[in-house]
C-alpha positions in Angstrom: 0.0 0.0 0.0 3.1 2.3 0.4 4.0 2.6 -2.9 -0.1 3.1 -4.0 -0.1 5.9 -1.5 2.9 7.4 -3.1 2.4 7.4 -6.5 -0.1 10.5 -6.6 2.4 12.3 -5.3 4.9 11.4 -7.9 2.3 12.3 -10.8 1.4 15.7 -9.2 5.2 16.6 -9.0 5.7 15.9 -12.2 2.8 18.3 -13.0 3.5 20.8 -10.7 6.9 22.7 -11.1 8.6 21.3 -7.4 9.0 24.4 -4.9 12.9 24.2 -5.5 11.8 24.9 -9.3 9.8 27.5 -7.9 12.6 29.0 -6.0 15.1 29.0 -8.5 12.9 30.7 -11.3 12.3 33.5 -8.6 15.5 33.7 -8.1 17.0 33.9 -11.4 13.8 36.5 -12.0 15.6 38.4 -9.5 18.7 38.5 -10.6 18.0 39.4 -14.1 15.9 42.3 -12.6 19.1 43.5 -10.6 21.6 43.2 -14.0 18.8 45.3 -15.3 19.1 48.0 -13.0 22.7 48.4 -13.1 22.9 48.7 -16.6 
Protein backbone atom coordinates (compact mmCIF):
# COMPACT_ATOMS: atom_id res chain seq x y z
CA UNK A 1 0.00 0.00 0.00
CA UNK A 2 3.13 2.28 0.42
CA UNK A 3 3.97 2.62 -2.92
CA UNK A 4 -0.10 3.06 -4.04
CA UNK A 5 -0.15 5.92 -1.48
CA UNK A 6 2.94 7.44 -3.10
CA UNK A 7 2.35 7.40 -6.51
CA UNK A 8 -0.15 10.49 -6.65
CA UNK A 9 2.42 12.27 -5.29
CA UNK A 10 4.87 11.45 -7.88
CA UNK A 11 2.31 12.32 -10.79
CA UNK A 12 1.37 15.65 -9.24
CA UNK A 13 5.22 16.59 -8.96
CA UNK A 14 5.73 15.94 -12.18
CA UNK A 15 2.82 18.30 -13.02
CA UNK A 16 3.48 20.83 -10.72
CA UNK A 17 6.87 22.72 -11.07
CA UNK A 18 8.62 21.30 -7.37
CA UNK A 19 9.04 24.41 -4.85
CA UNK A 20 12.90 24.24 -5.46
CA UNK A 21 11.83 24.95 -9.32
CA UNK A 22 9.77 27.55 -7.86
CA UNK A 23 12.58 28.99 -5.98
CA UNK A 24 15.05 28.98 -8.53
CA UNK A 25 12.90 30.67 -11.28
CA UNK A 26 12.26 33.53 -8.61
CA UNK A 27 15.54 33.70 -8.14
CA UNK A 28 16.98 33.88 -11.39
CA UNK A 29 13.81 36.47 -12.04
CA UNK A 30 15.60 38.39 -9.48
CA UNK A 31 18.73 38.47 -10.56
CA UNK A 32 18.04 39.36 -14.07
CA UNK A 33 15.95 42.34 -12.59
CA UNK A 34 19.10 43.48 -10.56
CA UNK A 35 21.57 43.24 -13.98
CA UNK A 36 18.83 45.31 -15.30
CA UNK A 37 19.06 48.01 -13.01
CA UNK A 38 22.70 48.38 -13.05
CA UNK A 39 22.91 48.67 -16.65
Amino acid sequence: FGAYDLSPVIVLEKILPTRYEIIAKSEIYYDVKEVIKRT
